[in-house]
DOLUMDO-101656 format. One record per residue: x, y, z of N, C-alpha, C in turn. Coordinates in steps of 0.02 Angstrom, whole numbers, plus 50000, padded with zeros to 5 digits. Example, Ala and Ser with C-alpha at 12.3 -4.5 7.8 and 13.67 -1.06 7.14 Angstrom:
2
506604971650390506154977550390506604983550390 506424988850354506844994750357506455000250394 
//
This chain:
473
500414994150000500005000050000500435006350000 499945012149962500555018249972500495021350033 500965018050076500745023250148500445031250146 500195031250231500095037650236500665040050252 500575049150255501185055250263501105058150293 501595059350350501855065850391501725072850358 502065072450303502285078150258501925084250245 501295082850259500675088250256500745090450160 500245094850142500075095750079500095092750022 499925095149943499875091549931500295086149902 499975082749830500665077749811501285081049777 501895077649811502505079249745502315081349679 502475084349641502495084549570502905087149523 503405084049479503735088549405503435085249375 503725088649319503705087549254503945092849196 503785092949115503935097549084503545096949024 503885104448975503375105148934503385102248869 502655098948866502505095448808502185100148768 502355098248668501885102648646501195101848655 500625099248673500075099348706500085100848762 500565105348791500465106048855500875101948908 501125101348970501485098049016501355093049045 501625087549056501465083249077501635081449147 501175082849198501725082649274501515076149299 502055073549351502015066949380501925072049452 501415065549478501455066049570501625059549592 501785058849655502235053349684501975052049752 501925043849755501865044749816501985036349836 502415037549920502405041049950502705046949935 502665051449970502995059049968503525058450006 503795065749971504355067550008504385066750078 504765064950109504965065250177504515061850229 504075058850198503575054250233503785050750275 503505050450340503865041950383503325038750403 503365033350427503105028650441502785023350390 503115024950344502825023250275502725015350294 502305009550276502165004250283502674999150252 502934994950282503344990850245503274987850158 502584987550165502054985950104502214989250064 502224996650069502425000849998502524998749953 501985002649907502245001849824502485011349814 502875010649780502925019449738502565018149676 502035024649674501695026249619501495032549593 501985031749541501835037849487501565037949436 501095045349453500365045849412500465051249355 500295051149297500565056749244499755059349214 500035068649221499115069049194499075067849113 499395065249094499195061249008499675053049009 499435052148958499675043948951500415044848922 500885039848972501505039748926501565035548890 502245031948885502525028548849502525021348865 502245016448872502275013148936502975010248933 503315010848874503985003948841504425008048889 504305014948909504815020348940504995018349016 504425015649046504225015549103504365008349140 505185007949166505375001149185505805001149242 506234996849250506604996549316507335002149303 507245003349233507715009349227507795015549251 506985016649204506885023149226506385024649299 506245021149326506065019949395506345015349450 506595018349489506945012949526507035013949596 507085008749639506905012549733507765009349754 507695013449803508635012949831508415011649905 508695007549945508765007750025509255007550012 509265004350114510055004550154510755001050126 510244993950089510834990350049510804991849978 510614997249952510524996449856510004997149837 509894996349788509314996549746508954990449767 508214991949780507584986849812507474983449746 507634975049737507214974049683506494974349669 506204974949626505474980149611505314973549545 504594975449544504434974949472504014980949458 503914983249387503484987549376502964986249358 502414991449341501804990649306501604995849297 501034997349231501065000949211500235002049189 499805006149209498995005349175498775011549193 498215014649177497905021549173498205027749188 498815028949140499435034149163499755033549227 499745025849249500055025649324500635019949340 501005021549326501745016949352501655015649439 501475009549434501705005849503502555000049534 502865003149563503714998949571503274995849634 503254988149630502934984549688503664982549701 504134981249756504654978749782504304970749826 505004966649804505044960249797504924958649859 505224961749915504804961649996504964965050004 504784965450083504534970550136505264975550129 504854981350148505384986250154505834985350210 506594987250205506814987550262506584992650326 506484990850389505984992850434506285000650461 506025005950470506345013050496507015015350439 507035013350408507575016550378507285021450305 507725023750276507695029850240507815027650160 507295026950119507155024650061507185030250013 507495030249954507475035449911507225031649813 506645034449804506455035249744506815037849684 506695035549632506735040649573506675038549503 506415044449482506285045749408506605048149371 506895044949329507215047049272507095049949199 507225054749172507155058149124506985051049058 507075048149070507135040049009506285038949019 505825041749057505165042249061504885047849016 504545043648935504415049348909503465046748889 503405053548878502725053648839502345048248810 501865049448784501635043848716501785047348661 501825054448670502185057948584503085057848593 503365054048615504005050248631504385056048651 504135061548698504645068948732504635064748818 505385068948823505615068048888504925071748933 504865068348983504285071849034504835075549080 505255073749105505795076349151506395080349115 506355086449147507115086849118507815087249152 507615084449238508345079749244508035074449289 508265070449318508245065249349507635069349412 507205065149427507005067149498507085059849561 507245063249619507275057849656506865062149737 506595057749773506145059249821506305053449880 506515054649944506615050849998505995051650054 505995044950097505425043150127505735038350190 505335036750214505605031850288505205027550308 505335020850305504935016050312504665015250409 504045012250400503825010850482504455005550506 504575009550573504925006350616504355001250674 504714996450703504334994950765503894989450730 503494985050746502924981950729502344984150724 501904982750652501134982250648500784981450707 500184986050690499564985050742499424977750756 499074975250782498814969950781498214968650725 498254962750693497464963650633497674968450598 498384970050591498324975550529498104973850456 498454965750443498514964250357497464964650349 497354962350409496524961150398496124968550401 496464973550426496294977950398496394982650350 496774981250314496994982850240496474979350203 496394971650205496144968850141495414969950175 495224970350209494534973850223494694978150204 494674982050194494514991950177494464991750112 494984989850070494894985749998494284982849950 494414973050010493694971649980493164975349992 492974976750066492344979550081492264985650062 492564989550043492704997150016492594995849939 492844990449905492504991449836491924991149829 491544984149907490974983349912490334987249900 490464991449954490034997149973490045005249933 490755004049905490665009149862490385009249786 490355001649762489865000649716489205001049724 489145001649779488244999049822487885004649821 488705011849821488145018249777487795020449734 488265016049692488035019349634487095022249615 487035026249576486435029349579485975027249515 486455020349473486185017749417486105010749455 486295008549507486205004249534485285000049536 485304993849583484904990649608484474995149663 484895000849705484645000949782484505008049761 483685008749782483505017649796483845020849826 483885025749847484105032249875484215031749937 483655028449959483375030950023483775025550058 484015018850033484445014050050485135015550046 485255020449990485945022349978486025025150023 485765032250042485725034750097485835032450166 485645029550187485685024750268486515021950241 486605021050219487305015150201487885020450188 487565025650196488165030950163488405035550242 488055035050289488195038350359488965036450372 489185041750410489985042850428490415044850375 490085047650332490425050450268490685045750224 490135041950172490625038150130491045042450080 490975046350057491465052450042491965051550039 492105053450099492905053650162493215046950172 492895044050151493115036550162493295034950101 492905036750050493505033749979493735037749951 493715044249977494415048949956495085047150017 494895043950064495415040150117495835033750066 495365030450072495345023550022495945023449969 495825029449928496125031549866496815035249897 496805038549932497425040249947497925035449978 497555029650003498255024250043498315019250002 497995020149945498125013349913498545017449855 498575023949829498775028349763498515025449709 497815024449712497445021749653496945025549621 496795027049562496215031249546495675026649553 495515021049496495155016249488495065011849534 494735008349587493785011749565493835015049609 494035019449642493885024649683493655028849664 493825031649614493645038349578492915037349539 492745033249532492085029549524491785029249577 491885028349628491505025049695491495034549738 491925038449700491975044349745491475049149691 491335046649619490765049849600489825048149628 489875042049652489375039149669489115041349750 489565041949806489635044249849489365051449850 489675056349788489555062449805488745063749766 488485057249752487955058749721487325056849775 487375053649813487085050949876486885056049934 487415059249946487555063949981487215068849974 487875074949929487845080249913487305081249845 487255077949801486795080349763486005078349762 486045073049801485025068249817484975071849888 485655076049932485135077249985485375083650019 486315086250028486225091150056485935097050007 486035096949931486085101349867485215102549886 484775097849866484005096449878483605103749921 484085101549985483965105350047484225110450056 484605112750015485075118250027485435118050095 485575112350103486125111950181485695112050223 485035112450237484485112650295484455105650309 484965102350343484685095850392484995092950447 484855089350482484925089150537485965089850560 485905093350623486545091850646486785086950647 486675080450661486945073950672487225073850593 486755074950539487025071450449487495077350435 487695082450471488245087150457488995084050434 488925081050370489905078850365490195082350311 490795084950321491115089250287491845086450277 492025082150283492675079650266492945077950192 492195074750167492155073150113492165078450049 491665081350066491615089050024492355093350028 492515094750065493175096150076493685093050057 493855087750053494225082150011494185084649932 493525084549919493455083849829493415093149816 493545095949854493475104449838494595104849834 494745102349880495255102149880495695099249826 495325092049799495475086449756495525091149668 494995097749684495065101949622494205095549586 493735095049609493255090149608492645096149597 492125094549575491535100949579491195101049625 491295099849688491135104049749491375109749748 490935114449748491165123249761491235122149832 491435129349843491435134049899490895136649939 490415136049908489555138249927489445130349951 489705126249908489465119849978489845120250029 490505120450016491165121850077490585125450142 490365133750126490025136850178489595135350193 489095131550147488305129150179488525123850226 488835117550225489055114150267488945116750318 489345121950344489485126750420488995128750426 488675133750387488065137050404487575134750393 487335131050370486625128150359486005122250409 486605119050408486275111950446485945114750527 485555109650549485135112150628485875114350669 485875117650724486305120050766487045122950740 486825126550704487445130350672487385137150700 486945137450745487065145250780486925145550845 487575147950876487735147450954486825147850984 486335151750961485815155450989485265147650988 485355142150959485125137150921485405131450998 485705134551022485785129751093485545131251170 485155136951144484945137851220484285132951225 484115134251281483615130151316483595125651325 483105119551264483065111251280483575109151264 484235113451237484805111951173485395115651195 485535117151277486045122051289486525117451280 487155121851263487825118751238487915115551276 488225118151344488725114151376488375105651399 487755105151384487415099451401487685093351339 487955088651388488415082751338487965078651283 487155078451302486935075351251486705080051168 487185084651159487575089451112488035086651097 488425083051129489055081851073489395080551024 488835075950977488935074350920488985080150866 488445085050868488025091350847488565092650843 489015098150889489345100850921490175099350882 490355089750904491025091550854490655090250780 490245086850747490165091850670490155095550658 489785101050677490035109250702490645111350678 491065108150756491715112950731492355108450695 492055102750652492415100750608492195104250534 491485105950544491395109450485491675116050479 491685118750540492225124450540492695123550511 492995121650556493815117750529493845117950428 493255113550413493595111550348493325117550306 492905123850323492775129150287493455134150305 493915134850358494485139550359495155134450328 494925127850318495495123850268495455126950197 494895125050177494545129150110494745136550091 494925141750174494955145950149494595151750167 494125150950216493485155150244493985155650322 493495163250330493775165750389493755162650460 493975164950518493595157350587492995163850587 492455161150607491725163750634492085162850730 491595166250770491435164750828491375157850869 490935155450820490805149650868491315142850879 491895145450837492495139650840492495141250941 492575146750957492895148051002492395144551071 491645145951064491275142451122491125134451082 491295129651056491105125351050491565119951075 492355123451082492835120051094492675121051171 492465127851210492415128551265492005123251298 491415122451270491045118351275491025111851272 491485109351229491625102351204492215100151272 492545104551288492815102751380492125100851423 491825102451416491325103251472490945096251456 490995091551393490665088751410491095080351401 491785083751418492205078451451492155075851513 492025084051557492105084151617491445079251640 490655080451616490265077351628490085070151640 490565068951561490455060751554490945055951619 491635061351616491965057851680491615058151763 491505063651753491205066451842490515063651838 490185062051801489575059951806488995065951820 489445072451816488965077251851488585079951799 488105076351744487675077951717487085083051704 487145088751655486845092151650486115092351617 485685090451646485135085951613485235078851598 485035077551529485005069851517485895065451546 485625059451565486315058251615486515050051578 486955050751511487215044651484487965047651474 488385042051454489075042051444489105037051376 489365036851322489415034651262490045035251233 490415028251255491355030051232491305030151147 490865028151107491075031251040490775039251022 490315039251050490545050151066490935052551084 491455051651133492035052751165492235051751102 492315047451059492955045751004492765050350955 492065054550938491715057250892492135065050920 492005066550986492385072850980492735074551015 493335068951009494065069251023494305069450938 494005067950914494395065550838494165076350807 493675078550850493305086750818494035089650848 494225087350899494665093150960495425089750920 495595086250896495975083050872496245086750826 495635087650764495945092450714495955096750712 495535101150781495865109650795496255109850815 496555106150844497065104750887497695107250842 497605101650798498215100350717498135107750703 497525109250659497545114850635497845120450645 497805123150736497995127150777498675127150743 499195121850771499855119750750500035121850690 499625120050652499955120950587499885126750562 499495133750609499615139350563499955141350634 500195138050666500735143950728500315145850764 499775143850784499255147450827499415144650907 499155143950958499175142851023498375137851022 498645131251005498035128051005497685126151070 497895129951139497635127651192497255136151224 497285140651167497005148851189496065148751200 495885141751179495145143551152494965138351239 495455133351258495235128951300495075129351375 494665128951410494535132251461494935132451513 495345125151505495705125251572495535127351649 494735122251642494255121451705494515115851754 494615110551722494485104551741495155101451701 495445101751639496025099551617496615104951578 497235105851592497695110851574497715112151509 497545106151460497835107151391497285100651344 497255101251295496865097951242497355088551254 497755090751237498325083451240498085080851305 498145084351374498125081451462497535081451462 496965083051427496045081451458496035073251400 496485074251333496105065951299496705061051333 497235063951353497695057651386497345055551451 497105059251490496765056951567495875052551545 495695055651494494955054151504495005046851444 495645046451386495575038451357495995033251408 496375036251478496435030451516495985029651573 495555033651566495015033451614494495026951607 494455029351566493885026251507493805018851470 494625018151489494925008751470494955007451538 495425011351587495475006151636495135005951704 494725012651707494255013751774493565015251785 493295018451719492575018051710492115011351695 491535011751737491165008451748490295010051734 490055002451722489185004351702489235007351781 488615013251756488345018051828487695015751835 487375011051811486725007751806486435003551786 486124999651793485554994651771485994987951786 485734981251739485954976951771486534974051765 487224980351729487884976851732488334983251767 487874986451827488154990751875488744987851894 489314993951878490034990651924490374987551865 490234986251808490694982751765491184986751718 491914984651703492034992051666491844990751603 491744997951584491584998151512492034995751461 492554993051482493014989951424493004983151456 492444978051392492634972151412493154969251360 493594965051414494444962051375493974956151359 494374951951321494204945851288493264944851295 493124947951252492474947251230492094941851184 491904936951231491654931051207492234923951189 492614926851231493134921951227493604922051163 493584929951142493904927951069494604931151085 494704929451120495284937251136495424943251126 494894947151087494864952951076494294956051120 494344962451132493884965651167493464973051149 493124973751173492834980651146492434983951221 492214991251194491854995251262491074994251246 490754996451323490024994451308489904999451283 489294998551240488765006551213488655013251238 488495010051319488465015251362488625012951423 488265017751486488675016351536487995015951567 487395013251547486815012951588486285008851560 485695006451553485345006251496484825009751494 484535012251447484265017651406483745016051370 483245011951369482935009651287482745016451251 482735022751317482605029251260482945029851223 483535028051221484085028551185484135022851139 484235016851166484395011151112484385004051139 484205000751110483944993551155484744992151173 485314995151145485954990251172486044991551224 485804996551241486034997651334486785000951346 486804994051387487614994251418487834987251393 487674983851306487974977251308488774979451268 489114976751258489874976451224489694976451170 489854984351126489784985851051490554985451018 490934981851022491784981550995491794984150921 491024984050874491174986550816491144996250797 491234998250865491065004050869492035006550888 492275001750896493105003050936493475008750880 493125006250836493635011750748493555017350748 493135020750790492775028250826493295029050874 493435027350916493935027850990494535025650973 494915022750954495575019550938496105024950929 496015029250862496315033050847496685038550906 496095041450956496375043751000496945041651067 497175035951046497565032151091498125034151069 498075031850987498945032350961499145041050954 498545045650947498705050750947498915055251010 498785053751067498965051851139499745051351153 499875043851109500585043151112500825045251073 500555047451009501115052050992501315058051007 500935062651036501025067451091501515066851139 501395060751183501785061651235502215055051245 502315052351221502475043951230502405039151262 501785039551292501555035751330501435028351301 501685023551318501675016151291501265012451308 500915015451371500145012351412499825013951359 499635019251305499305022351284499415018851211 499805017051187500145010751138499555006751150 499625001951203499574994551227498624997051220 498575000951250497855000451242497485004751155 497725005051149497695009351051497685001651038 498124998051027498404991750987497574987851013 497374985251081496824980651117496284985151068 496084991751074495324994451033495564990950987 496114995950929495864993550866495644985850841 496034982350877496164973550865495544974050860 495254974850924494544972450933494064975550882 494114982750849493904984350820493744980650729 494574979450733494394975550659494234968450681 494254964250733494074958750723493254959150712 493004963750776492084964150753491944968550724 492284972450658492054978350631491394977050586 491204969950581490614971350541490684975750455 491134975250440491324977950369490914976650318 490754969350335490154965350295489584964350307 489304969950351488804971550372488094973550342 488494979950329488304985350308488904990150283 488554996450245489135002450236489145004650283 488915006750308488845012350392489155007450436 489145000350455489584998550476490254999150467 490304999550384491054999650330491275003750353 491005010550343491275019150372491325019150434 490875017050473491075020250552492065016850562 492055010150516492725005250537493225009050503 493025015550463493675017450420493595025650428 493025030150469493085035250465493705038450491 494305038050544494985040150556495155034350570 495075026450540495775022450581496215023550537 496285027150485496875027550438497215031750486 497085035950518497535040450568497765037750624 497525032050658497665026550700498295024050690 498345022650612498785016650592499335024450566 499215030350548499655034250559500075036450606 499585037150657500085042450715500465036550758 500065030650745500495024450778501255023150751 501275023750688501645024950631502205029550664 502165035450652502295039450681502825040050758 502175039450803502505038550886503025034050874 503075029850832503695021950854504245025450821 504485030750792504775032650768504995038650817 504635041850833504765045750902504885047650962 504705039150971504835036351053504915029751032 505615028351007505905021850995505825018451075 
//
């Protein structure tokens, strides 16, 4: 697979000028990438068709620690793939390159000198269940992303239900770790037709807070895709609770059974000042707020309705996550907006409340009072998962408080991002137990909405895990 990247923006790219115009290559992995997967293939994509006779172990070729990696090539829809004969050598520093001997289909040099691009393979060992979650995301991802289509077998209204957690975002994910167009790029026209054109376009963005996803739209605005900018802002502004004034009363913020609302909210924020739009106000009380309803779920001191739900915790830790990033990445003080009531910093409220939450919280009710919410070896399989909730509820949902492990792909991510923060290896050990558990009961073959909830950030799981082992050898 083409790993994920550190590197931030977008792909590598030269090239030069053809008389029809230029032909540029992008690359990936990218420059300076680490944690790159042993698996790696390098694949370079050209925006016209070359030569394919051009395109061999000559003029493409990968170098490690000992020499040149033997590779084979391949070559199909303007896309050179170098698959290497095995595994990469583990943490070390891999260098690419393309050679000018890569020409056109009208037989001109695309390069006009050599390009070469270095990268760093994952150090440390795989997650647990990793290979099984690769070839899940794959099969079941071609699955479900055919299952959109809008010439299909299945109405709308079925596409719809199957498309929750952004199938979007998930096969513009898809497509980026594998460096494949085909069928993604198919499965990411079908997606945005489900969505954005049968339902937020319909409505003009008028629907409920909970169906607020913007990752996706943002993806394909970014991707240079025909999502405008007027969807970019309706996203933010449109949907139920997009205005601070929209939470008072039966609906006041700081009340935790908001939280979902709340981080779509300010992820939709987020991905309208990615886009390019100014911050509005309410970045600033939602994050305030989104403390507050940490503090609740831990203290139990409930502001009205009184449940605890560890895949909401994972829903907006993953919102506080990418303001977090964001903050960082334009030099900002990502801890200026945070209340610093109850926890000092964004990093010290998800490091205390995801070891809370594995190793000391407990049902506060009904008939599995006292049990923690993380049951280990669940059903004897050796994997484990957290209960639904921390009470039972049928207002809420007949599961109660039973062990939902296919919900773990929601919560996981915030473990490894935890340790990569601070290096905490407790914080490892329990990242590694969710996800396992997560892909062993992810239900992939479920449903899509099962598919998505299992793939909406574990690609960032299997990143920042990536990552931390490289940081805290």
């Amino acid at each position: 697979m083409a790993g994920l990247c550190a590197c931030g923006g977008g792909a590598d790219q030269s090239g030069s000028q053809q008389p029809g115009g230029p032909v540029m290559l992008t690359y990936s992995p990218q420059t300076n990438a680490i944690g790159v997967p042993l698996s790696a293939k390098v694949v370079v994509t050209a925006s016209a068709p070359l030569d394919p006779s051009s395109v061999n172990t000559s003029t493409l070729y990968l170098a490690g620690p000992g020499g040149r990696v033997p590779s084979t090539i391949t070559y199909s829809n303007n896309t050179a793939t170098l698959t290497p004969s095995a595994p990469l050598q583990a943490g070390a520093p891999h260098t690419a390159v393309a050679t000018t001997g890569i020409r056109s289909a009208s037989g001109a040099a695309v390069l006009a000198a050599n390009h070469s691009w270095t990268f760093t393979s994952a150090a440390g060992d795989l997650p647990p269940l990793f290979a099984r979650w690769e070839s899940d995301m794959t099969t079941y991802g071609a699955q479900w992303g055919e299952f959109q289509s809008p010439n299909g077998p299945n109405g709308w209204a079925v596409r719809f239900d199957r498309a929750y957690y952004d199938v979007l975002h998930i096969m513009y994910q898809i497509k980026a770790y594998t460096g494949q167009g085909p069928p993604w790029d198919r499965y990411i026209g079908y997606a945005k037709s489900s969505y954005r054109d049968e339902y937020y376009r319909p409505n003009d963005y008028r629907v409920p807070g909970y169906r607020r996803f913007a990752h996706g739209l943002l993806a394909d605005y970014l991707a240079g895709g025909d999502t405008t900018i007027d969807d970019i802002r309706k996203i933010r502004d449109n949907p139920a609770f997009s205005n601070l004034s929209e939470y008072n009363g039966a609906y006041a913020g700081p009340r935790q059974v908001m939280s979902r609302e709340m981080a779509y909210a300010l992820e939709a924020h987020i991905a309208a000042e990615k886009a390019g739009e100014p911050r509005l106000a309410q970045v600033s009380q939602f994050v305030t707020w989104m403390e507050n309803h940490l503090h609740e779920w831990k203290s139990g001191q409930f502001a009205g309705e009184a449940w605890f739900q560890p895949f909401m915790f994972g829903i907006s830790a993953q919102a506080l996550i990418e303001f977090y990033e964001w903050e960082v990445a334009n030099n900002r003080d990502p801890n200026a907006y945070w209340p610093k009531t109850h926890w000092p910093t964004i990093p010290a409220a998800l490091a205390d409340f995801s070891d809370w939450m594995y190793t000391t919280a407990v049902v506060r009710d009904g008939p599995d009072v006292g049990q923690r919410m993380w049951a280990a070896n669940y059903q004897n399989s050796g994997y484990g998962g957290f209960r639904y909730m921390d009470r039972n509820n049928t207002s809420i949902s007949a599961e109660g408080s039973s062990v939902t492990p296919d919900l773990n792909a929601l919560i996981a991510p915030v473990y490894a991002w935890v340790y990569k923060q601070t290096g905490s290896k407790a914080h490892r050990a329990m990242g590694d137990e969710v996800f396992a558990g997560g892909v062993y009961y992810s239900g992939a073959s479920w449903g899509g909405k099962m598919f998505n909830q299992s793939y909406r950030w574990s690609f960032q799981f299997v990143q920042w895990r990536r990552e931390a082992d490289q940081l805290w050898p």
